[in-house]
C-alpha positions as CSV (number, residue, x, y, z in Angstrom):
1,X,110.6,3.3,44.8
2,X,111.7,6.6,46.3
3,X,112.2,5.2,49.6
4,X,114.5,2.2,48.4
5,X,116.4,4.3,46.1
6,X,117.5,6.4,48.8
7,X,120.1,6.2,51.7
8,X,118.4,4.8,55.1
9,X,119.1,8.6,55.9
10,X,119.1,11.6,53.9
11,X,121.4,14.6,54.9
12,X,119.4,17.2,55.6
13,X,120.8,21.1,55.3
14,X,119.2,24.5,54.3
15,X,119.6,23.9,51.3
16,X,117.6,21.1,50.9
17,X,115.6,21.1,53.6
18,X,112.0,22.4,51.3
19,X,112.6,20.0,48.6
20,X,113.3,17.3,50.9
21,X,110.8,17.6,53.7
22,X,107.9,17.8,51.0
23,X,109.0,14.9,49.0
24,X,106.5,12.7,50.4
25,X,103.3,12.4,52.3
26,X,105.5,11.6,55.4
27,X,109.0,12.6,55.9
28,X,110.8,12.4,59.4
29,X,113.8,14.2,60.4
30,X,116.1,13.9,63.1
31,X,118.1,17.4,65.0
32,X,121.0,16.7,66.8
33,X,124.2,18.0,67.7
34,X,126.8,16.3,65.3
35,X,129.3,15.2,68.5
36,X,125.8,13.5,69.6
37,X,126.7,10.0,68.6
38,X,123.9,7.9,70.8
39,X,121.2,10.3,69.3
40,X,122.5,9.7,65.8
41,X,123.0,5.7,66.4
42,X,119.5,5.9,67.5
43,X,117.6,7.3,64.7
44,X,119.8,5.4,62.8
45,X,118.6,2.4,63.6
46,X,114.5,4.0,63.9
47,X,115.2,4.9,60.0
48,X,116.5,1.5,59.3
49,X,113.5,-0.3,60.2
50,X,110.8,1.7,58.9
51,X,112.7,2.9,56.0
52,X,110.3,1.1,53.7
53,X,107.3,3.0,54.8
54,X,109.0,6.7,55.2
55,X,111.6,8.8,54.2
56,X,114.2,9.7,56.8
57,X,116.5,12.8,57.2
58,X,118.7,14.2,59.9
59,X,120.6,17.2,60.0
60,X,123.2,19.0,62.2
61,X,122.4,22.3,61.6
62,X,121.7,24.6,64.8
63,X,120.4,27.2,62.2
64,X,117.8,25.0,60.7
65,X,116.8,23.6,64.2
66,X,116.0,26.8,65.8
67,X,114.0,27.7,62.7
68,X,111.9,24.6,62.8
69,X,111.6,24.9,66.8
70,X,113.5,21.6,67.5
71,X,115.1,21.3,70.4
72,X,118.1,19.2,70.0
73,X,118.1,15.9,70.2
74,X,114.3,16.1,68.4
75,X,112.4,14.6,65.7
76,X,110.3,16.3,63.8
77,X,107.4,14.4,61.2
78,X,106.5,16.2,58.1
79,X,102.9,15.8,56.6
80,X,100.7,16.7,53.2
81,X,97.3,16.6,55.3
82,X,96.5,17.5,58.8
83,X,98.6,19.1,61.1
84,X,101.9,19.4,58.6
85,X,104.5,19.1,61.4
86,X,104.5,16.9,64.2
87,X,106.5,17.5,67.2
88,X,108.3,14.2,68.9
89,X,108.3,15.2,73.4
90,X,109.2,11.4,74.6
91,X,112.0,9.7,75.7
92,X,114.7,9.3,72.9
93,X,114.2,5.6,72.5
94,X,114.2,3.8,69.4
95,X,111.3,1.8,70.2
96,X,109.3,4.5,71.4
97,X,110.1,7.1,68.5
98,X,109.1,4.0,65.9
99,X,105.5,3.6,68.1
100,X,105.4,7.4,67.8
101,X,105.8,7.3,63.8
102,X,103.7,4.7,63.8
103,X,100.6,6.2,65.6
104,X,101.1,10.2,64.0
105,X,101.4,9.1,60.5
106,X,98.1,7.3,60.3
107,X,95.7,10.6,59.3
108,X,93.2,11.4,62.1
109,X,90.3,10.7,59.2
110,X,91.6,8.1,56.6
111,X,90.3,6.2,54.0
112,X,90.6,2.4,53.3
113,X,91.1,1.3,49.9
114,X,93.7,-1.7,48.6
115,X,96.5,1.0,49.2
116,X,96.0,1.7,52.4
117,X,93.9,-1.7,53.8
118,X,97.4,-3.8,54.9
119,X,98.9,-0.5,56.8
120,X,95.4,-0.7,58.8
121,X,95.5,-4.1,59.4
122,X,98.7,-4.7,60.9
123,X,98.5,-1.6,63.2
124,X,97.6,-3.2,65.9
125,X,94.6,-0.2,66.6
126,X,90.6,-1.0,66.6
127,X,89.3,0.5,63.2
128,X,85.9,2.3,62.6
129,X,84.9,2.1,59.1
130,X,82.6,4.8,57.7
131,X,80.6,3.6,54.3
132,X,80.3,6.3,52.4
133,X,78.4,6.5,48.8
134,X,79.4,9.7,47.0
135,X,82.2,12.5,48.8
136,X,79.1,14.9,49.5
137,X,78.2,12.2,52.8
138,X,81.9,11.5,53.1
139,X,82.7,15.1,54.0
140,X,79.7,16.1,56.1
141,X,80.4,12.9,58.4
142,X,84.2,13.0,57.8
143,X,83.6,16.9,59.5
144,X,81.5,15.9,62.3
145,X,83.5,12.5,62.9
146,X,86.7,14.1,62.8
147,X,86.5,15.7,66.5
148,X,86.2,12.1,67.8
149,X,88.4,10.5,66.0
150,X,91.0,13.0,67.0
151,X,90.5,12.6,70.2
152,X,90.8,8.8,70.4
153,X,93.5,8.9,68.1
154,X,96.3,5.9,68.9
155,X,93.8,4.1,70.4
156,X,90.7,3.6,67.1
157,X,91.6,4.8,63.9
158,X,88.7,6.3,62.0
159,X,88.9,6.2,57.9
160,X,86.2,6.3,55.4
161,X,85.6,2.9,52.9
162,X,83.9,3.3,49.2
163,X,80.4,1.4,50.0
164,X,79.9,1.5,46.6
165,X,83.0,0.0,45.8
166,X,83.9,-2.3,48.8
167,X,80.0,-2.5,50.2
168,X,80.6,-6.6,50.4
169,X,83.2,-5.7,53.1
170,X,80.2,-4.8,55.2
171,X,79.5,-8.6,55.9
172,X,82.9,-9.0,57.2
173,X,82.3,-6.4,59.9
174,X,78.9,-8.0,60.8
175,X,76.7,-4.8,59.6
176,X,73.8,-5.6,59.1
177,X,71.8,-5.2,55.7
178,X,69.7,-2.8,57.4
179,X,71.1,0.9,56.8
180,X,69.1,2.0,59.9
181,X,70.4,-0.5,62.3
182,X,73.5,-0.2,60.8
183,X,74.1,3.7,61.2
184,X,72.4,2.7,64.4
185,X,75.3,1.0,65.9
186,X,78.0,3.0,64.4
187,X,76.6,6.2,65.9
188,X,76.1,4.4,69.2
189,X,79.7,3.1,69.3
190,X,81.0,6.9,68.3
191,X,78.2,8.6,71.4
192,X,80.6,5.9,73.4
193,X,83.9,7.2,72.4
194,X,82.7,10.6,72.8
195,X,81.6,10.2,76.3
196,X,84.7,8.2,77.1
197,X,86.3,11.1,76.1
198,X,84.5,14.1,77.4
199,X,83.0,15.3,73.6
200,X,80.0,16.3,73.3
201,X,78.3,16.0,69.8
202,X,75.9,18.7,68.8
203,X,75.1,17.4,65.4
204,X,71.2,16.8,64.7
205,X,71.7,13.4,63.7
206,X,73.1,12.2,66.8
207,X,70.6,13.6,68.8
208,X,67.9,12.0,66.6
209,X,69.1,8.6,67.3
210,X,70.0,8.9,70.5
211,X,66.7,9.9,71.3
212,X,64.6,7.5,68.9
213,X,62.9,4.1,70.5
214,X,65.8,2.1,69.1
215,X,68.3,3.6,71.4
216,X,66.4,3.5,74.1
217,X,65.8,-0.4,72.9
218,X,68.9,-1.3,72.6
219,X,71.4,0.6,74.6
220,X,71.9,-2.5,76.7
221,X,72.9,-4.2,73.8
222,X,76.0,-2.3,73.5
223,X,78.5,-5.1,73.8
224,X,77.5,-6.6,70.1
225,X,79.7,-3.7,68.8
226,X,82.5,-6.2,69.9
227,X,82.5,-8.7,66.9
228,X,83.4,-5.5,64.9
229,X,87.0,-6.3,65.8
230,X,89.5,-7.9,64.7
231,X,88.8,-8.1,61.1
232,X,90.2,-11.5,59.4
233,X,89.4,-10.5,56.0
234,X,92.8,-10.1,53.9
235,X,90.6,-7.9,51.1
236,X,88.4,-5.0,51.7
């Protein structure tokens, strides 16, 4: 209700700039000169069709650009987890500023729940779920997934799924009952990711597995991580 209750566009000055770029889990603001009338048109428009999922600002200010490191024209993304503030360096494009927004304000290790399920869906981005029980196994694997996952970010989204609550979504993703071949495949699909992407994972579970007769048994089998994706189920 925030977001509709405010102009597509906030003015942003020193004043207000705390309050305002805190005011919710993602808050983008624009620096440009105020003369700067493509720049403004521009993130005019950005903030006009995404204003349902974020809050926009923009300010004029060459104090409070030079404090925040903006150069000018810049956009700037404000966060309440991971890195708090994100740094736009492309092409001042509408289109490519909204893909930008897009992509940096998914969190590097999310979860999916009915809040969130929709955003996931329609991003357009491969998604590994991680089943997790109790937030003990949630942290340990969200800490050793979260390398990975930052690295492949924009291209698979990693976030975390009750399996307590939502275990029944397994089927939909073609697990199998089996926790063991399971884990199996998941681990294998992140060892692929990783070497994709030059990580190397040190954790003992990884080497377990990738040493155990089942990899060596089914590493040819690698493909039948495919049916994973897309997902056509509209609840999770």
């Amino acid at each position: 209700m925030i977001k509709q209750s405010l102009p597509a566009v906030t003015l942003v000055t020193p004043e207000n700039f705390e309050t305002f770029s805190k005011s919710d889990k993602v808050v983008i603001i624009g620096f440009f000169d105020a003369a700067d009338k493509a720049s403004n048109e521009t993130f005019t428009a950005v903030a006009n069709a995404q204003r349902d999922d974020f809050l926009f600002g923009a300010t004029n200010d060459a104090s409070l650009a030079k404090a925040e490191g903006a150069k000018v024209p810049d956009v700037m993304m404000y966060k309440s987890y991971d890195d708090p503030k994100e740094d736009y360096d492309g092409k001042f494009d509408a289109a490519a500023i909204q893909a930008w927004i897009k992509e940096m304000s998914v969190p590097i290790m999310g979860e999916v729940n009915p809040d969130t399920y929709t955003g996931y869906m329609s991003s357009g981005v491969p998604l590994a779920y991680i089943f997790v029980e109790n937030d003990e196994i949630k942290t340990k694997l969200g800490e050793m997934l979260r390398p990975v996952a930052a690295k492949v970010r924009g291209k698979v989204n990693f976030a975390t799924i009750d399996a307590v609550a939502f275990g029944g979504h397994a089927k939909n993703l073609n697990l199998y009952a089996s926790l063991s071949l399971s884990l199996y495949y998941f681990v294998m699909l992140t060892l692929v990711l990783a070497k994709k992407n030059g990580l190397r994972l040190r954790s003992r579970m990884f080497r377990r597995i990738r040493s155990s007769p089942l990899t060596r048994l089914r590493k040819s089998r690698l493909p039948m991580l495919r049916p994973l994706w897309p997902v056509t189920s509209t609840d999770p």
